[in-house]
C-alpha positions in Angstrom: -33.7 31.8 -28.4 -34.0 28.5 -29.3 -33.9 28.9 -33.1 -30.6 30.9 -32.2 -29.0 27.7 -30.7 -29.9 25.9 -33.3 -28.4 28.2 -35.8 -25.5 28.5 -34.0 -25.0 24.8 -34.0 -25.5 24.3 -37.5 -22.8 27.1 -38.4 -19.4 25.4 -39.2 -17.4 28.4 -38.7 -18.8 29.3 -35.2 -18.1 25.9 -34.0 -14.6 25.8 -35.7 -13.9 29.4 -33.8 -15.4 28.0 -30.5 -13.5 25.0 -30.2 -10.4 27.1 -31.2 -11.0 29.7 -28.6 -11.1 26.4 -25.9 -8.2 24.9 -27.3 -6.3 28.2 -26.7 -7.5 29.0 -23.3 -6.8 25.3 -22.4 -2.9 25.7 -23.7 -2.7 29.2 -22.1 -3.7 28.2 -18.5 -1.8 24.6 -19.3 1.3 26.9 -19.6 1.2 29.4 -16.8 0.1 26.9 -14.4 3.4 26.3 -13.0 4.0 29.8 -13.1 1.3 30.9 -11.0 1.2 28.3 -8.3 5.0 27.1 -8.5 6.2 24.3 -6.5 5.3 24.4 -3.1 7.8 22.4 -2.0 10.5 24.9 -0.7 7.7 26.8 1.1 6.4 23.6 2.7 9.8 23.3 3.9 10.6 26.8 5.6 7.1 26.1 7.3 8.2 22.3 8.7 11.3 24.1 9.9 9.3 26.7 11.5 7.0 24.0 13.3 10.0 22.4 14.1 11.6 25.2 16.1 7.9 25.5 17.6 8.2 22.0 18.9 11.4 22.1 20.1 10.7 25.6 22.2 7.6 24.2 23.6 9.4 21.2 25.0 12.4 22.8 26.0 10.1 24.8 28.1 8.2 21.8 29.4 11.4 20.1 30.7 12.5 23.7 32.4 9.0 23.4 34.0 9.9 19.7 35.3 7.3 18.3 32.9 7.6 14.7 32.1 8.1 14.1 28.6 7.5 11.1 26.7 9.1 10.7 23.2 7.1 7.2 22.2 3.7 7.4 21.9 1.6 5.0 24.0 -1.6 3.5 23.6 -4.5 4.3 25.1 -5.4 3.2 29.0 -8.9 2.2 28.2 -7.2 -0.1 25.1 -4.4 -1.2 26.7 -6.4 -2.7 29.7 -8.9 -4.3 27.8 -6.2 -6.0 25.4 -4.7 -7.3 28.7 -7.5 -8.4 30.4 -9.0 -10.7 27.6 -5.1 -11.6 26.4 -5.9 -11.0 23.1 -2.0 -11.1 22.4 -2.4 -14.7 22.8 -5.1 -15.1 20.8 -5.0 -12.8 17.5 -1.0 -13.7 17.4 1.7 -11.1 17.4 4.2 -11.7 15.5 2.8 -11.9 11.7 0.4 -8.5 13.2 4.1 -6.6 14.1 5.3 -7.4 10.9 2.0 -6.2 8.7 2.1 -3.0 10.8 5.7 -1.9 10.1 5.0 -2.8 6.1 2.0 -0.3 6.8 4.4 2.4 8.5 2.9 2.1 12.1 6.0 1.5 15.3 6.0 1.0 18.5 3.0 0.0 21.3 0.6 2.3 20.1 -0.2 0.7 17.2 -0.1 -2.8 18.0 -2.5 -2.6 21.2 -4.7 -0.3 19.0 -5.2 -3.0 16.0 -6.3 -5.7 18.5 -8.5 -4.0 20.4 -10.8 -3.0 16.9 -9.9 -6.5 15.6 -12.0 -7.2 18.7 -14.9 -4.2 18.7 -15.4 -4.1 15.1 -17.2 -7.8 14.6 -19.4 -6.9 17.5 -19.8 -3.4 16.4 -21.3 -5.0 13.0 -23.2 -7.6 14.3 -24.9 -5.4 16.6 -25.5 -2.9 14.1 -26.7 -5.6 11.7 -29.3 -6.8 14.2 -30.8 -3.6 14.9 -31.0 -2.6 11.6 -32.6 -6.4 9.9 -34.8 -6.4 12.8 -35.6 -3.0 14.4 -35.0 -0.8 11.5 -36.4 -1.9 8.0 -39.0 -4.9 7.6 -37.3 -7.5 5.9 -39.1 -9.8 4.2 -36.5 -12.9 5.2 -37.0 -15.3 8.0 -35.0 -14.4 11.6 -32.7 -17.4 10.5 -31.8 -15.3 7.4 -31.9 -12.1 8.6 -29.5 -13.5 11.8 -26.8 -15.3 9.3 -26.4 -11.8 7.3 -25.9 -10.5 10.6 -23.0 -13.4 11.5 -21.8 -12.2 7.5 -21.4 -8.8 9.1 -19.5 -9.8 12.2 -16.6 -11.7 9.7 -16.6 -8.4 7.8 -16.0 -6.3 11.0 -13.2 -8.7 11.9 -11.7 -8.5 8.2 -12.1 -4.5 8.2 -8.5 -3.8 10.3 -7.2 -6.3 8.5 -8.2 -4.8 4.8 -7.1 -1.0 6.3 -3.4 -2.1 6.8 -3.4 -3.9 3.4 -4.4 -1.1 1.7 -1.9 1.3 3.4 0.8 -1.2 2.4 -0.4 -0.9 -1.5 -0.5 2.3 -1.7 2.9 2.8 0.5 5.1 0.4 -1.6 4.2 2.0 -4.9 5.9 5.1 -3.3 9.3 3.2 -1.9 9.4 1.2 -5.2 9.4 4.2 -7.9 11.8 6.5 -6.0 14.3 3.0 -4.9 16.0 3.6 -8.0 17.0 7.0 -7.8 17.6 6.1 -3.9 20.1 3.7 -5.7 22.0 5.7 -7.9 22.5 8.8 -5.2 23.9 5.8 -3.1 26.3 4.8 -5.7 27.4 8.1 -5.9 28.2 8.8 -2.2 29.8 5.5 -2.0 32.0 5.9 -5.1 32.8 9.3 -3.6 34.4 7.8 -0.7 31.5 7.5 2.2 31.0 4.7 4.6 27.6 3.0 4.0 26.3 4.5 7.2 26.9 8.2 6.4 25.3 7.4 2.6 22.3 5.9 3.8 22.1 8.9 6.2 22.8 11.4 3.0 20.3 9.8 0.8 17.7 9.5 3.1 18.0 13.4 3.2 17.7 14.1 -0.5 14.9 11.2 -1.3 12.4 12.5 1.2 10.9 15.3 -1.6 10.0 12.1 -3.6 9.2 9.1 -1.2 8.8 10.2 2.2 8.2 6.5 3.2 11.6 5.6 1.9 13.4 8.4 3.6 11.7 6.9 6.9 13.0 3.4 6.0 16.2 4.8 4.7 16.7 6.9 8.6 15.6 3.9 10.7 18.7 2.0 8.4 21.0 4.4 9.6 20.4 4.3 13.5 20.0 0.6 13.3 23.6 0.5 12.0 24.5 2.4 14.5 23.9 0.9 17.3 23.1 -2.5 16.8 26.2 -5.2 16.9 25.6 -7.1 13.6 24.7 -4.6 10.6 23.4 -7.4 9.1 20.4 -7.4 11.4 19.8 -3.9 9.9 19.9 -4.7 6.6 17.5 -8.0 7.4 15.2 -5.4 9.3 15.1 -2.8 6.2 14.4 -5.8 3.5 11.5 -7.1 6.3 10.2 -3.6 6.4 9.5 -2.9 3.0 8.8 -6.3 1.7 9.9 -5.3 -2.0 11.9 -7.8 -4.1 14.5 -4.7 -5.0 15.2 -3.7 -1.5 15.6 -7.3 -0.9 18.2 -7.7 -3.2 19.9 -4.6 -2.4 19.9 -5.4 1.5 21.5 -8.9 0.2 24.3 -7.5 -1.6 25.0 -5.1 1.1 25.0 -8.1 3.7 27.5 -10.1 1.1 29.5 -7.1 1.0 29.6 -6.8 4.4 31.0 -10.5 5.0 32.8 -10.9 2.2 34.7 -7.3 1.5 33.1 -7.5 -2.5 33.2 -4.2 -4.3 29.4 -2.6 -3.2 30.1 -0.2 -6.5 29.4 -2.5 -9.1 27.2 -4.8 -6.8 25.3 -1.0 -6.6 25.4 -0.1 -10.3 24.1 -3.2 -11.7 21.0 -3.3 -9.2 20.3 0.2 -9.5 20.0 -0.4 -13.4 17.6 -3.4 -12.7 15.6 -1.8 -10.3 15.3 0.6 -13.2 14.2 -1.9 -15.5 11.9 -2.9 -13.4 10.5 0.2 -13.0 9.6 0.9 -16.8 8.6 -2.5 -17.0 5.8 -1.9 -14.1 4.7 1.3 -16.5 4.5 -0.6 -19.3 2.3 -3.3 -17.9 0.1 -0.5 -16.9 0.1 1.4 -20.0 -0.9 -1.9 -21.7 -3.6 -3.1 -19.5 -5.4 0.8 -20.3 -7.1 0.1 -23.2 -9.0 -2.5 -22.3 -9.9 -0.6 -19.4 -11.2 2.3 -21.5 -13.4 0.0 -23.5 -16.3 -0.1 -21.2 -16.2 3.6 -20.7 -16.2 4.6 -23.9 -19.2 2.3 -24.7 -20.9 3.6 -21.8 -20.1 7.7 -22.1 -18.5 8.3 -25.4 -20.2 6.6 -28.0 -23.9 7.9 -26.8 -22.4 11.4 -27.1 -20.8 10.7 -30.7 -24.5 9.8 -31.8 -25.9 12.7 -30.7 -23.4 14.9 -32.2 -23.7 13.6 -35.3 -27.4 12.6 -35.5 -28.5 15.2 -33.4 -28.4 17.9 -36.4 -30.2 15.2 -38.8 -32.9 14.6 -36.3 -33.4 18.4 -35.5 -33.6 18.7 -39.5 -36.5 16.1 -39.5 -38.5 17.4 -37.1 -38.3 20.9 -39.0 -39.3 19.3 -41.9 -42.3 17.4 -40.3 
């Protein structure tokens, strides 16, 4: 069996026809692919609108029934008493905490209470953990006054875990507000240019950007009832820039205020932004596209190289060993 392996590796034209035959089942299923599975988008739809007239049954019911219903989410008792007892608004801030939390997508009470009290539990949640396991569980070779300073390491990284969670919810949120913004852009243009108030577009575009950035639709809804009830529109278009924290949005958000005060065209003031956050768009992808090769270098040192060698010294060295 072995000596048939070692045939078949040596014959050219069985290797030729086997990598062939891959090649061709690769392309085939490459190609029906989107065939077979489609887009699931439409059928993800019919069954949100489904849930939806679920939700809406269930709580119609609940209000015949006299049940109290509560359309903001509150935090938990056990949280929200021990965030007031120890006044840990006072001392972890609130402000600069609000603000990282609606960047990350999180509103309201809920939220807020819920971030203090792990900012609180998680630094004795890894000290005591660090304690048992340095001193109960494994035999460290250290002395208690080493083993007791990784432990105090292990508290500031408990404390610097909640804070690392929202930042990485804000990286990988913006990505998805900044490649879809421009788009966003040029369906505003396009309802404005058509006659719309900046309201009713804003409302409009948030409807047709949600199948590519449902984080900008969000944004893009919470815009739309902020300038409709609140007295300076301005205020909405400072709370949609603070919301997102990306330099296009900003810019956008300050032509709309300027057009706002002012009376300026918004059409051109829309174009010309839309075609820079564009630009800036490709420009991101090229930055990426560049840094890739040196990112592949140590990967194919590690993983490709070793497996050239053998393919091509392997049939040399199994030739040697026959001949010895």
């Amino acid at each position: 069996m072995v000596d048939l392996i070692i045939d078949k590796l040596h014959d050219t034209r069985f290797l030729v026809t086997l990598l062939t035959a891959v090649a061709a089942m690769a392309t085939v299923i490459t190609i029906a692919m989107p065939y077979v599975f489609g887009d699931n988008l439409e059928r993800r739809m019919k069954l949100v609108a489904v849930e939806r007239n679920k939700i809406r049954a269930r709580e119609r019911e609940k209000l015949a029934h006299g049940e109290r219903v509560q359309l903001r989410q509150s935090p938990k008792a056990y949280m929200q008493t021990i965030v007031e007892q120890l006044n840990l608004r006072k001392w972890l801030g609130e402000d600069e905490i609000r603000a990282t939390l609606i960047q990350a997508g999180y509103r309201g009470q809920g939220p807020y209470v819920t971030f203090l009290f792990f900012r609180m539990v998680m630094p004795i949640a890894m000290f005591l953990f660090a304690i048992l396991y340095l001193f109960v569980i494994i035999d460290l070779k250290q002395p208690a006054m080493v083993r007791f300073a990784v432990s105090i390491a292990a508290a500031w990284i408990g404390m610097r875990i909640p804070a690392l969670f929202l930042k990485n919810l804000i990286t990988r949120r913006q990505p998805s507000i900044r490649r879809a913004f421009p788009d966003a852009l040029d369906l505003m243009l396009i309802c404005v240019e058509s006659g719309m108030a900046i309201d009713a577009a804003f409302r409009k575009v948030s409807e047709e950007i949600g199948s590519q950035s449902i984080a900008l639709a969000e944004e893009l809804t919470l815009t739309t009832a902020e300038l409709s009830y609140l007295q300076d529109r301005r205020t909405a278009y400072d709370n949609l820039a603070a919301r997102t924290n990306i330099d296009g949005v900003k810019a956008v958000c300050t032509a709309l205020v300027q057009a706002e005060r002012y009376g300026t065209p918004l059409g051109q003031a829309l174009r010309v932004l839309a075609q820079e956050n564009r630009d800036m768009r490709m420009s991101e992808a090229e930055k990426k596209a560049a840094a890739l090769p040196p990112k592949l270098t140590v990967p194919m040192i590690l993983f490709f190289l070793p497996v050239l060698f053998v393919v091509i010294l392997g049939p040399a060295a199994i030739r040697v060993m026959e001949i010895k």
